[in-house]
C-alpha positions, -999 to +999 in steps of 0.1 A: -283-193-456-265-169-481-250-197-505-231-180-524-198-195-529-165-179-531-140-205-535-112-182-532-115-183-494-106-208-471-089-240-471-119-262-489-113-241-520-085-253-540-073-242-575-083-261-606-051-283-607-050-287-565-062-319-555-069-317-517-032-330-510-030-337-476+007-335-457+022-371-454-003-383-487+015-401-512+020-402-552-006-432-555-030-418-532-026-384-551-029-397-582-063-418-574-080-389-561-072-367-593-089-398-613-117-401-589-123-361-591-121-365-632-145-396-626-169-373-610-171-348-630-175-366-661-212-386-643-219-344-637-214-333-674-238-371-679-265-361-650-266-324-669-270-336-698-306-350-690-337-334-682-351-343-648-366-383-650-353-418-643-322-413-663-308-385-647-320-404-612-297-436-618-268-412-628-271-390-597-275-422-577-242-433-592-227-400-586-240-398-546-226-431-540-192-426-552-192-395-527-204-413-501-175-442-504-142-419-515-140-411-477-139-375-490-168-364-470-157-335-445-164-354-409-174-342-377-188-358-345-218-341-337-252-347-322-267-331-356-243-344-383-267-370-396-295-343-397-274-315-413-263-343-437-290-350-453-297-317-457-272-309-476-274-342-500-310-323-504-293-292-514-265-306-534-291-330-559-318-294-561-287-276-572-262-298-594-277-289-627-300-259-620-303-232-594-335-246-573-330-235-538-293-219-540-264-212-562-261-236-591-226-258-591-197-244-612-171-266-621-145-236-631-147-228-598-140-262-577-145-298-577-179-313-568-166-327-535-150-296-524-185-273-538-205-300-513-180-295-485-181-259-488-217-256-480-217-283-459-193-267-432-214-236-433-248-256-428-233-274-395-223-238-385-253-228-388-271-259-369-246-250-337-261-217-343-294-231-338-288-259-309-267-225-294-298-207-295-325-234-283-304-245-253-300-203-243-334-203-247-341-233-225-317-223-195-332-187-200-365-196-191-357-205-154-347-178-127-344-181-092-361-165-063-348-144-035-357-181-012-341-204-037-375-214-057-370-214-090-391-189-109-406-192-146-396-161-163-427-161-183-442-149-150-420-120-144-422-110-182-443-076-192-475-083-199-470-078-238-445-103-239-460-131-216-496-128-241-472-135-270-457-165-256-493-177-244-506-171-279-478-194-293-487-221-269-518-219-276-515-218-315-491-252-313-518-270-287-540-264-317-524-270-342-515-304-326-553-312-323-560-303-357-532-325-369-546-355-346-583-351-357-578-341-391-612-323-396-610-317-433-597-348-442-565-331-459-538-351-443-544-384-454-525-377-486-497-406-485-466-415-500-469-437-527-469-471-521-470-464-485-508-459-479-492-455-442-470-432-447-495-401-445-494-365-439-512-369-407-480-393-395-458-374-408-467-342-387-474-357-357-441-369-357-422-340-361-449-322-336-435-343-311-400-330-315-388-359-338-365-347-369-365-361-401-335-383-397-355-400-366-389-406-386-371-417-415-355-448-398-386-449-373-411-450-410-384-470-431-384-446-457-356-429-472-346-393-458-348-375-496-383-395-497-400-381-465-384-348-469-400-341-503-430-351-495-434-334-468-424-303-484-447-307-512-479-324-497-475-317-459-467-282-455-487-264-477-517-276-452-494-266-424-496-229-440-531-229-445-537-238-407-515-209-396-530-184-420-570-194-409-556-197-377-543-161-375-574-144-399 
């Protein structure tokens, strides 16, 4: 996702002394939401101020949780809110103080709530994208005879393509027995404190089409907790498979 952010366009990006007004929103309501935006960005200038530890982890706590309850939050019902949610509480904490995994946050150029909105808009376009996509790609893969049976379109494919998609079937039935046997004994890394919480639970999980959200409430462990870990512990193994598996 290109993240860079150009507050000059579109609605979410207001000037320094816009506050959001809405049509019909009064004085008081104006005037709290100027506070709560000063209230915010004085816990960002207090989160910045400290290196990465338990400090800056109860200030950014504070900090998600007055997001989370100002009713600010841009709102949307879809299938993959949740999902594309968290994600984007992932992006916003890797890149409040330093430039991790995108663009870092500027103050000069927007408030903290309208810089999370931003990119959250643009990561649910992006998931409709992607459902767009996988259902094509589902309805695709039927065709119907000349007699009205349906067809498999990975039998009418050239021969090129149908060995690709074979391959690919046959590198994720693999990769799904490696992950249930474990042969090397590589998974059994765990979260800690959660000696049940391993690597090999993790992935068969999300082998089985589950996402992150799902597993989270499924494992009761936090979103940001299963995501890291799996990112850090998990999918390095994941790489190593594919790249033995391919050699």
């Amino acid at each position: 996702m290109n993240d860079e952010y150009i507050p000059s366009e579109g609605e979410d990006c207001p000037s320094e002394n816009q506050t959001d007004a809405v049509e019909g929103e009064g004085e008081s309501n104006l005037s709290h939401r100027k506070l709560l935006y000063q209230e915010l960005d004085r816990l960002v200038t207090q989160i910045c101020q400290h290196p990465p530890g338990l400090k800056r982890s109860r200030l950014l706590h504070q900090l998600l949780t007055k997001m989370k309850n100002s009713g600010l939050i841009w709102k949307e019902n879809l299938p993959y809110y949740e999902d594309a949610l968290q994600e984007q509480w992932v992006f916003f904490c890797s890149n409040l103080c330093e430039s991790r995994t995108g663009t870092q946050y500027d103050r000069t150029r927007g408030n903290v709530i309208t810089w999370f909105n931003y990119y959250f808009k643009r990561r649910l376009q992006n998931w409709a994208l992607k459902v767009d996509r996988e259902n094509n790609t589902r309805d695709d893969r039927k065709q119907i005879s000349e007699d009205g049976t349906p067809i498999d379109r990975i039998d009418i494919l050239p021969d090129r393509d149908r060995t690709h998609i074979l391959e690919t079937a046959q590198l994720f039935t693999e990769l799904q027995a490696w992950i249930e046997t474990d042969p090397d004994r590589v998974l059994s890394k765990h979260v800690r404190g959660r000696p049940d919480l391993t690597c090999q639970v993790i992935l068969k999980g999300l082998s089985s089409g589950k996402s992150f959200t799902v597993l989270a409430a499924e494992l009761s462990c936090s979103y940001s907790t299963l995501y890291a870990f799996h990112r850090v512990q998990c999918r390095p193994h994941l790489q190593t498979f594919r790249e033995n598996y391919e050699s």
